[in-house]
C-alpha positions in Angstrom: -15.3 -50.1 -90.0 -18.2 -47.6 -89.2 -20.2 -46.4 -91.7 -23.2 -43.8 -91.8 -25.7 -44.5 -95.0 -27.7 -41.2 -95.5 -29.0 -39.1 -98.6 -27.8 -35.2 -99.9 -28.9 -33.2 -102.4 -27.8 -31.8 -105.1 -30.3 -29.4 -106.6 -33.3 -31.2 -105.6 -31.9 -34.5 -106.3 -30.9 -37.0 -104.2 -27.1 -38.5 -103.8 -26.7 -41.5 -101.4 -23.8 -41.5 -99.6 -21.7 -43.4 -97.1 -19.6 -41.7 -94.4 -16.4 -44.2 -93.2 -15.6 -42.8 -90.2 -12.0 -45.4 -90.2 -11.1 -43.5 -93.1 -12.7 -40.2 -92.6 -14.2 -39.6 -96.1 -17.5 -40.1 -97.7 -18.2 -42.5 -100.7 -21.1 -41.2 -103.4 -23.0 -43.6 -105.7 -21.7 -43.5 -109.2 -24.9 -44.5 -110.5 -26.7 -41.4 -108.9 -23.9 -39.0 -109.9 -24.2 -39.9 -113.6 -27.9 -39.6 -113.7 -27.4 -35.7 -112.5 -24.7 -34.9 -114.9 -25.4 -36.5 -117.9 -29.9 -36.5 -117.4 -29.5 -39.9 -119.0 -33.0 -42.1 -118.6 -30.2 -45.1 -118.3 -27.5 -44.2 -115.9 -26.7 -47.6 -115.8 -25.8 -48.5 -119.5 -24.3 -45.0 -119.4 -21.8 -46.0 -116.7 -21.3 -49.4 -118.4 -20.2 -47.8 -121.5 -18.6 -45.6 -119.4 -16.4 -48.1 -117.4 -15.4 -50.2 -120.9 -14.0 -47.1 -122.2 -11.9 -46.4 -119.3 -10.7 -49.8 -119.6 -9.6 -49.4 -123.1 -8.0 -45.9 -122.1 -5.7 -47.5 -119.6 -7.7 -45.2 -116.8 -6.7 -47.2 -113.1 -10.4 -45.2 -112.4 -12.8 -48.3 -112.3 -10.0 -50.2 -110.2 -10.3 -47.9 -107.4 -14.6 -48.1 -107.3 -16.0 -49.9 -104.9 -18.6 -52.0 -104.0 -21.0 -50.8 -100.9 -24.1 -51.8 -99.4 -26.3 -48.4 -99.8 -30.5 -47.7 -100.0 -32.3 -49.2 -103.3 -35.1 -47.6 -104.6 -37.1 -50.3 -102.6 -35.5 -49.9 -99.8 -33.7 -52.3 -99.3 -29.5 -52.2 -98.5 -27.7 -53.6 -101.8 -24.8 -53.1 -103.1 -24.0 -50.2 -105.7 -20.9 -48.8 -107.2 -19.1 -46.1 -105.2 -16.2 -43.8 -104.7 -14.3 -41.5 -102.9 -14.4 -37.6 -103.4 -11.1 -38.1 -105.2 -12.3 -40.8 -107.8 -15.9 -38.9 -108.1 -13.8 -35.7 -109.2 -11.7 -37.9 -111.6 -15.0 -39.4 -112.9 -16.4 -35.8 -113.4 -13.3 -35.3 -116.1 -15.0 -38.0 -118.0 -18.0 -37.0 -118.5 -19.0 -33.8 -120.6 -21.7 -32.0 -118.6 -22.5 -28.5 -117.9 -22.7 -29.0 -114.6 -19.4 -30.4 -113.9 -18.3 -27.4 -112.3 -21.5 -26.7 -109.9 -21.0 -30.8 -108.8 -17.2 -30.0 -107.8 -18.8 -27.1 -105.7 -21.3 -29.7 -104.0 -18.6 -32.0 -103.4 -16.5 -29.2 -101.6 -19.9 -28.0 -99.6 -20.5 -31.8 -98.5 -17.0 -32.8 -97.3 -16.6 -29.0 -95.7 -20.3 -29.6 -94.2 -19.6 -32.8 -92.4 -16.2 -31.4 -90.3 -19.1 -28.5 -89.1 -21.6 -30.9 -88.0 -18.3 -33.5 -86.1 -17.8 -30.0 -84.4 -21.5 -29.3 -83.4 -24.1 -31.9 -84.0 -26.7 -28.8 -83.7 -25.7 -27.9 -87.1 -26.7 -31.4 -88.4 -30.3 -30.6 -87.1 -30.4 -26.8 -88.5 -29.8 -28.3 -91.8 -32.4 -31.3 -91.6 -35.0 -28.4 -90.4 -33.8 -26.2 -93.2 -34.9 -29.2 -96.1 -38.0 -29.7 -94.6 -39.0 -26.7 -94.4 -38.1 -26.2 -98.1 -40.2 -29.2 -98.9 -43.1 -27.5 -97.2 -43.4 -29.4 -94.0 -44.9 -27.3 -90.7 -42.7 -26.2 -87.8 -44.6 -28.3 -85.2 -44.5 -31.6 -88.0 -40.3 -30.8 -88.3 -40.1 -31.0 -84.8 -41.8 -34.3 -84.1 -39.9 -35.6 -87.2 -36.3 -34.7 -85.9 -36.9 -36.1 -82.3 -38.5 -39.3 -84.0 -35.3 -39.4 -86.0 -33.5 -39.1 -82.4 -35.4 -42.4 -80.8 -34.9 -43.7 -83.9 -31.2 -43.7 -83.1 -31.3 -44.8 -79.7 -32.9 -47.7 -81.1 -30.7 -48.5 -83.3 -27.9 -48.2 -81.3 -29.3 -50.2 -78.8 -29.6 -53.1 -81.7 -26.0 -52.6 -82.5 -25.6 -53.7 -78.6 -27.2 -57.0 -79.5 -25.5 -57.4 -82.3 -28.5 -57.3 -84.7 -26.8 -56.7 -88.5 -28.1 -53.8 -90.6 -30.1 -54.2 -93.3 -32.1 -57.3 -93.7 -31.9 -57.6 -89.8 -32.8 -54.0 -89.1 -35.4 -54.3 -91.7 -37.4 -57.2 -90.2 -37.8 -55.9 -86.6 -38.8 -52.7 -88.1 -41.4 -54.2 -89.8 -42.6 -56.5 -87.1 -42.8 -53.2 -84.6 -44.6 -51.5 -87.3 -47.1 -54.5 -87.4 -47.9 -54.6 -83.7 -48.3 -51.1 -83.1 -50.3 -50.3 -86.6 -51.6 -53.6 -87.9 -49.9 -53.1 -91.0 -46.8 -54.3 -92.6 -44.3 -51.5 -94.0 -45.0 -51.9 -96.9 -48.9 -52.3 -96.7 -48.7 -49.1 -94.7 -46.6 -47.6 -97.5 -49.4 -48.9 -99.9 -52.4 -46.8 -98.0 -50.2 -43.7 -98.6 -49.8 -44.4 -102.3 -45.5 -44.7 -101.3 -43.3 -46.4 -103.4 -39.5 -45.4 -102.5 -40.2 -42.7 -100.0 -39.3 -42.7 -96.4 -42.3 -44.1 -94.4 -42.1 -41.9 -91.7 -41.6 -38.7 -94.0 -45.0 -39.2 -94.2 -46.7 -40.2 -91.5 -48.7 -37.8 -89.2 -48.3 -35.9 -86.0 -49.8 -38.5 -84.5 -48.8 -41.5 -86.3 -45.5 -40.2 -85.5 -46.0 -40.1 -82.1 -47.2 -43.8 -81.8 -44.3 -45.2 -83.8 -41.7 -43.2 -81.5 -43.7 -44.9 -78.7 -43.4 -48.1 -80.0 -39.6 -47.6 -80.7 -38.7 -46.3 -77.3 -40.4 -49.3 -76.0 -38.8 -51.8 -77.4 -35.4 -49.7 -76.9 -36.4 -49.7 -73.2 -37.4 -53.8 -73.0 -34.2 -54.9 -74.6 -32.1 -52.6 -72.6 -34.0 -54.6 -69.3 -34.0 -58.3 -71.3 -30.8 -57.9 -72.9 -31.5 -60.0 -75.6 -28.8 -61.9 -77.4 -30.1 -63.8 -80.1 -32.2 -62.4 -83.5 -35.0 -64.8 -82.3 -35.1 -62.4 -78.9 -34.7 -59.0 -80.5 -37.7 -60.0 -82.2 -39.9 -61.2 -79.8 -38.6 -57.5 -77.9 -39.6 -55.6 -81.1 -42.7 -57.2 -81.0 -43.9 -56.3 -77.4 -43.1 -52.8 -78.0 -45.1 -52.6 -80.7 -47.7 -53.6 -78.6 -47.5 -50.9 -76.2 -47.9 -48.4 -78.7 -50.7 -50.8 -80.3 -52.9 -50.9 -77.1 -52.7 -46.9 -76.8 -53.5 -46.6 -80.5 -56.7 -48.9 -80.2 -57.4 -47.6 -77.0 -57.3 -43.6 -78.6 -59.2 -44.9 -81.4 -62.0 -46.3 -79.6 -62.3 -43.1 -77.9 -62.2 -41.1 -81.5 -64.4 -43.3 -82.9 -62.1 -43.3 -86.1 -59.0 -44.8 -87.1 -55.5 -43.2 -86.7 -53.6 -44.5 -89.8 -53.8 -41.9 -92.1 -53.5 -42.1 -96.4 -52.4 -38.9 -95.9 -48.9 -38.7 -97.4 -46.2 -35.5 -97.4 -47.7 -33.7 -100.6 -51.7 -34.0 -98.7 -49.4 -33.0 -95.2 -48.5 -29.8 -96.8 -52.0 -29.3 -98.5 -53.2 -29.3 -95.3 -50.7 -27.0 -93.2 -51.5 -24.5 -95.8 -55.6 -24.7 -95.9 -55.4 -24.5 -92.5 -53.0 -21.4 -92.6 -55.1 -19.8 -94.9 -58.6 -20.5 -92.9 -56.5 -18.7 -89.7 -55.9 -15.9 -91.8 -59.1 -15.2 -93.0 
């Protein structure tokens, strides 16, 4: 079964999802859902309540909800409730909100979305542009983003070739790339940004960016040569091309005479775009 994890949004607020491409339909977290409609502080105890009472109501709902491995809040793949567009519209019926209506609308949009973007990937990327932009990111920043999102893919690709598991597995070579190449853990790097469940490289710099898509093409490049075949060896791959991108960062830093890593985080990003904006209009 392939699946594609990603994130949509539904007025501002963000709805993991899980594409099936064997069964061709998309699967939302229930948890997320019931935080938007019902602005409950506990969507959990909501959607516990929730389930007992469809229970007791003889609803075959909660039989049909499945379990599937989607982002936590720390990152990490774990399993949450979810359900089809079918079950999430049967869900809706359950529970009184005022924005029942504008949900089934995002539903519709989503699923009629995702047939555009089979048809032309292009579309896919015109969107991706279209929320950063929203979230006040520069032109030249969205571009280095979406191509770092495209090595990013060839990477892991390239891992599925070697038959490295997602998740856990994905997770640790990520982290020892992002070691060699920046002398930081993830989440040490996330901690000099002041990051908690945001994306890591949402908020990395032109040229942060631009070292951590070195250091991924790298390693994408040595394990298509040594064709690892064991964790062990993806690792010790991930590891030397980090280094690449390490050496050219020490070596660019020695010539700056300051260090690359940046605290700067999205919000400061956009701070910045604008000052300078503003100074070039002046």
């Amino acid at each position: 079964m392939t699946k594609e994890n990603s994130i949509r949004l539904f007025e501002s607020k963000k709805v993991r999802v899980l594409w099936d491409n064997d069964a061709e339909k998309w699967y939302f977290s229930v948890i997320d859902i019931i935080e938007i409609l019902t602005e409950s502080k506990n969507s959990r105890r909501y959607w516990s309540d929730l389930k007992i009472k469809l229970i007791k109501e003889g609803s075959q709902l909660y039989e049909k909800i499945v379990q599937l491995k989607m982002v936590a809040n720390d990152g990490k793949m774990r399993e949450t409730d979810a359900a089809d567009t079918e079950q999430i519209l049967r869900l809706i019926q359950s529970i009184p909100s005022p924005k029942a209506e504008p949900f089934k609308m995002w539903l519709a949009k989503v699923g009629y979305e995702r047939i555009e973007e089979t048809e032309d990937p292009e579309i896919a990327i015109d969107r991706a542009m279209a929320t950063y932009l929203k979230k006040g990111y520069s032109t030249n920043w969205i571009n280095q983003r979406l191509k770092s999102i495209e090595v990013r893919k060839e990477l892991t690709d390239e891992w599925d070739l070697r038959g490295v598991k997602k998740g856990q597995e994905y997770a640790i070579l990520t982290d020892e790339i992002t070691k060699a190449w920046a002398g930081l853990t993830t989440k040490e790097y996330k901690n000099i940004k002041e990051l908690k469940k945001e994306n890591l490289r949402d908020n990395m710099t032109n040229l942060e960016l631009i070292l951590n898509m070195l250091a991924e093409t790298s390693t994408t490049e040595l394990s298509k040569k040594e064709k690892p075949t064991t964790f062990i060896d993806n690792y010790k791959v991930a590891r030397k091309g980090g280094e690449v991108a390490g050496n050219a960062r020490r070596d660019l830093e020695n010539k700056l005479g300051n260090s690359i890593i940046s605290p700067l985080n999205a919000k400061n990003l956009a701070q910045k775009d604008d000052e300078q904006l503003e100074s070039k209009n002046e």
